[in-house]
C-alpha positions as CSV (number, residue, x, y, z in Angstrom):
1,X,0.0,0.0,0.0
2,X,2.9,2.3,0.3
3,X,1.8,3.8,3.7
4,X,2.5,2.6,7.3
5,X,-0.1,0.9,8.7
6,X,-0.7,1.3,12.6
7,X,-2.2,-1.2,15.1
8,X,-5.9,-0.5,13.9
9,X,-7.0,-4.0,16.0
10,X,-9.4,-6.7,14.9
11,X,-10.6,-6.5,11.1
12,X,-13.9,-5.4,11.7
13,X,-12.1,-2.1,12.5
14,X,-10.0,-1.2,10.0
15,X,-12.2,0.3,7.7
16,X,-13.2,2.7,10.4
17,X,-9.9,3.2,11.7
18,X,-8.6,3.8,8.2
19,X,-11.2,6.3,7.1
20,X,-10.3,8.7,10.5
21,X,-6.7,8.5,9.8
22,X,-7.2,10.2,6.8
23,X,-6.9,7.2,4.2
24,X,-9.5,7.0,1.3
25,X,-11.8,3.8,2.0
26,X,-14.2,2.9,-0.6
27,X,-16.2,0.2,-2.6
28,X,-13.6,0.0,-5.3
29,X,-10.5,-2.4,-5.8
30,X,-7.2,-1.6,-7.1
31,X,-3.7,-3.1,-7.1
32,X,-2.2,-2.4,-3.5
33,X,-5.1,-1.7,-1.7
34,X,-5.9,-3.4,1.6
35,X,-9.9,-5.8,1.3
36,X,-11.5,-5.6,4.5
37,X,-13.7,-8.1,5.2
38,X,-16.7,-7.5,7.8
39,X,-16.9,-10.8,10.0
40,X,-18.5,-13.8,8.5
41,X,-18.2,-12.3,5.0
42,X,-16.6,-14.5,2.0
43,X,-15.3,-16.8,4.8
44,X,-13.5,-14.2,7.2
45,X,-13.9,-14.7,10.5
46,X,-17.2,-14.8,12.4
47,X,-15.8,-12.7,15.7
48,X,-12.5,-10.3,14.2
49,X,-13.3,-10.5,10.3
50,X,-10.0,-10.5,8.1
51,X,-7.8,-8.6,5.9
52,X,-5.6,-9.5,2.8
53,X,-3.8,-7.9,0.3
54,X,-5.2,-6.9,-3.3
55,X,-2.5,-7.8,-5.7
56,X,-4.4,-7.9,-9.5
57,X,-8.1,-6.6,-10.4
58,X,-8.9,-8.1,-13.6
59,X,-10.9,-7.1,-16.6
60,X,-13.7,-9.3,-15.9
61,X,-14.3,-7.5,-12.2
62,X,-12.5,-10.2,-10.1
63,X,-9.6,-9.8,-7.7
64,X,-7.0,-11.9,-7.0
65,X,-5.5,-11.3,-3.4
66,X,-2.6,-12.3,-0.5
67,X,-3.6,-13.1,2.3
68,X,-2.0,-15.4,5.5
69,X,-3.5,-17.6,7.7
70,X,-5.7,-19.0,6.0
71,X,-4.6,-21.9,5.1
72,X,-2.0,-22.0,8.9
73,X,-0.8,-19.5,10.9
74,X,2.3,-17.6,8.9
75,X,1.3,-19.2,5.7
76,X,0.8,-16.8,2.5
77,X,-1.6,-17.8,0.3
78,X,-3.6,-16.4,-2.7
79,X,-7.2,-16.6,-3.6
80,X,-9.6,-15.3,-6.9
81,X,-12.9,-13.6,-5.3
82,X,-15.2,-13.5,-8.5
83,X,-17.6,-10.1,-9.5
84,X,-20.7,-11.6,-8.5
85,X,-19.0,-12.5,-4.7
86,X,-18.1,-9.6,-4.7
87,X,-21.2,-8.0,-5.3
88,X,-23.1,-10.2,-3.4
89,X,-20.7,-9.2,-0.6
90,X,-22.0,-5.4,-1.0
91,X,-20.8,-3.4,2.3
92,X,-19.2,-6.1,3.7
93,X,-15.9,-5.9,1.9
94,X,-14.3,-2.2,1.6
95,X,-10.9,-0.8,0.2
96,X,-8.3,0.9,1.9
97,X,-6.3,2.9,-0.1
């Protein structure tokens, strides 16, 4: 993302956090950004929700991203979220730029 990012807590949070320290948080992807996920959304976390990493937003409207510990704790991993997930997802996943 190029910009430091301070001990904003559990997922749920950053968004918030984010948007009050002055960076731009939105509905829209782009290479870089930070996804926030809202707990229980696209299989984050029911209690603390999760965050990841956009790395590619591709022509068709999907997203591929980084994300760890998912599949172990420390592990890096990469997942496709599809346009219509993502829709369907609606307010529950937002952009931190």
């Amino acid at each position: 993302m190029g910009k430091p990012i301070p001990g904003w807590g559990n997922a749920a949070t950053w968004a918030g956090s984010a948007a009050s320290a002055g960076y731009t948080v939105d509905g829209s992807p782009s290479a870089g950004s930070v996804i926030v996920f809202q707990p229980g959304v696209l299989g984050a976390s029911a209690g603390y929700g999760h965050v990841a990493m956009v790395e590619e937003v591709r022509g068709d409207g999907s997203i591929l991203i980084s994300e760890s510990n998912v599949l172990g704790l420390g592990v890096v991993s990469t997942r496709e979220i599809s346009a219509s997930q993502l829709a369907a997802a609606g307010s529950g996943v937002r952009y931190i730029h």
